[in-house]
N, C-alpha and C positions, 0 to 999 in steps of 0.2 A: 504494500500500500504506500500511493505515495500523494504528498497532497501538493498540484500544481507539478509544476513542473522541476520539483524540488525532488532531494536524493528520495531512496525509502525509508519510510519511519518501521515499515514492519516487512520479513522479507524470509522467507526458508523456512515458514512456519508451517505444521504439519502436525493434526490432533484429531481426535474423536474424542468425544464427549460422553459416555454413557448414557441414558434413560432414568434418570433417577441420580444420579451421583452430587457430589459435593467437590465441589473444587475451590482454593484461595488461588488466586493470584497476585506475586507480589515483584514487586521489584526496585529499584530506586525512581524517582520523580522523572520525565521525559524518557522513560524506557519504552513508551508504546502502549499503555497497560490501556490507556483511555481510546488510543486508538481503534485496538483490539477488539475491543467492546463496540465502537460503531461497526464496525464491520459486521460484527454478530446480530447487534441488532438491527443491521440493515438500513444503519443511516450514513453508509455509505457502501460504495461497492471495492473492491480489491480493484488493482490496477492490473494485474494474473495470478492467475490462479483459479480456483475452483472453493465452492460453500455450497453444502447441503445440510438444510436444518429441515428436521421432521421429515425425514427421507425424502428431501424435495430437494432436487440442482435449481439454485436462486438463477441462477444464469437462464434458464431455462421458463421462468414464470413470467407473463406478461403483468402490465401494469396493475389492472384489474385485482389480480391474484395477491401483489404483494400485502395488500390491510390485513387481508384471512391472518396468514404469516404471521405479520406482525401484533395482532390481536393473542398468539399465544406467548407473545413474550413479554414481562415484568420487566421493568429498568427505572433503577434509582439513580439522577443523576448526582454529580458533582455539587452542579447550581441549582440543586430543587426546582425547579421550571414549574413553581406552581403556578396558579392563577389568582392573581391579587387582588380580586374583585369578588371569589370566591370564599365561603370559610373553611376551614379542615375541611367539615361534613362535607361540604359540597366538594371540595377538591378531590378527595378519597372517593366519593359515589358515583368522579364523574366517569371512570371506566367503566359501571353497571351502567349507567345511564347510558352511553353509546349503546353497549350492549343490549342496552331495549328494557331495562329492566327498571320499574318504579319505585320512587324511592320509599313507600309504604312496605315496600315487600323485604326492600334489604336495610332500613333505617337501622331496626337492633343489632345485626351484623358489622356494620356501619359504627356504630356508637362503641360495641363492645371492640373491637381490634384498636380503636384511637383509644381505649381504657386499656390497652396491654398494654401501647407503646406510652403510655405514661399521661398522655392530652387527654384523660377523662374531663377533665374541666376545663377543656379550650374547645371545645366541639364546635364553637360559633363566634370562633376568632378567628379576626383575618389574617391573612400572611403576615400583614403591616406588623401588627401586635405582638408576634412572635418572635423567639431569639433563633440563633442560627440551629441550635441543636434540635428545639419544635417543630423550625421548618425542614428540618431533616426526615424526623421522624412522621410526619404526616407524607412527606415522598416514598415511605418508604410504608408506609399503610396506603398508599396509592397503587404502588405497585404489586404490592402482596392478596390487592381486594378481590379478584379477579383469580388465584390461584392457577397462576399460568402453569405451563410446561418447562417455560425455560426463565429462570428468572438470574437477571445481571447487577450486580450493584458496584457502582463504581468510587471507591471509599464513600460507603454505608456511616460508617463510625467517625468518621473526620471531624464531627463538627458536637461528639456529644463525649460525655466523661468517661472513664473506665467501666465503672457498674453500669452505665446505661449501654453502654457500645456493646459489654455482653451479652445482655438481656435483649438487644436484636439482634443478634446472632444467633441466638435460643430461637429467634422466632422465623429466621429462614433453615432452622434445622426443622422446627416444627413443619412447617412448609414443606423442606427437602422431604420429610417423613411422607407425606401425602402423596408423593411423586415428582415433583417438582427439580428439574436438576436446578442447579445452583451454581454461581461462579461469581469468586468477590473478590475483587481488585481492589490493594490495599496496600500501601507500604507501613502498615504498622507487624509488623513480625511479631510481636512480644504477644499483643493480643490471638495472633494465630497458632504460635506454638499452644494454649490453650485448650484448642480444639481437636480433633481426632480427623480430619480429613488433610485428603494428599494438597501438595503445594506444588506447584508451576511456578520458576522465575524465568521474568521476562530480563532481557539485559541486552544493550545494544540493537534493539528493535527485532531479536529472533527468541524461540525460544531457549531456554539453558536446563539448569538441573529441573529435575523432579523427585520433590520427595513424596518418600508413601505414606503412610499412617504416620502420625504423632499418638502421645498417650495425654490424653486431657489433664491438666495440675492439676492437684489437687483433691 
């Protein structure tokens, strides 16, 4: 992948993903990790090479086809790209809502997942109102509302404190648990050795090691 007519930011990359698995991705600051991630979720295309998500060659799909695609996948950005005229509620319900679904049917679903990620009592705040680690965690109850197939987070934890960044961790393992693969782009290492899933480091814009299992602290 290269953006413009610039070198490649990612280049000799080569993976499958399982059906259900857990992945960290991590690597130092300008390694590709963000790049990565667009290309997965298809907001942007490889410059060569080959992607097939949900046994579909993307190459292959007309225009039409790409929303389906892109409807089964979850992504928490960086910059929460909420909608600032919206509240939580609204911002978390707006993926039912596209999906057709009223908000009488999914309100208590709605309210209870903004009470795990800790916003019980901001359900009808605006963006404005909220600190950076709030508006974190409403992106990332945005993207979990829907219980996609493939869900991407691209540092999840960056903007919230150690107890809190574990406790949504919990909550894409809860997710992983449902079926869900999972894959989170991070350079916080300390919080991932933590965890019990395999690690990918990206370095120099290809991929490098891979470790297998870790054993969770504590």
């Amino acid at each position: 992948m290269r953006y413009g007519t610039g070198p490649e930011v990612l280049h000799d990359i080569n993976f499958t993903l399982e059906a259900g698995s857990f992945h960290f991705l991590v690597g130092p600051s300008g390694a590709g990790k963000s790049s990565l991630l667009r290309i997965m979720y298809l907001a942007h295309r490889p410059s060569r090479g080959l992607i097939s998500l949900f046994d579909r060659d993307i190459a292959m799909l007309s225009r039409a086809e790409l929303p389906a695609i892109r409807r089964k996948i979850g992504v928490v950005f960086q910059d929460f790209r909420l909608l600032d005229h919206l509240t939580a509620f609204e911002n978390v319900v707006l993926p039912l809502r596209i999906a057709g679904a009223r908000d009488e049917q999914v309100r208590d679903h709605v309210r209870e997942l903004l009470h795990w990620v800790g916003l019980g009592d901001h359900v009808d705040a605006l963006p404005a109102t909220l600190s950076g680690g709030q508006k974190q965690r409403v992106a990332i109850a945005r993207a979990v509302i829907t219980r996609p197939r493939l869900l991407l987070a691209d540092e999840p934890t960056g903007n919230v404190d150690a107890e809190v960044g574990v406790r949504l961790l919990y909550l894409f393992e809860e997710l992983n648990k449902i079926g869900t693969t999972v894959v989170i782009a991070t350079h916080n290492e300390t919080l991932v050795a933590g965890f019990d899933h395999p690690v990918v480091r990206l370095e120099h814009g290809t991929l490098g090691l891979v470790a297998g299992q870790r054993r969770r602290a504590g």
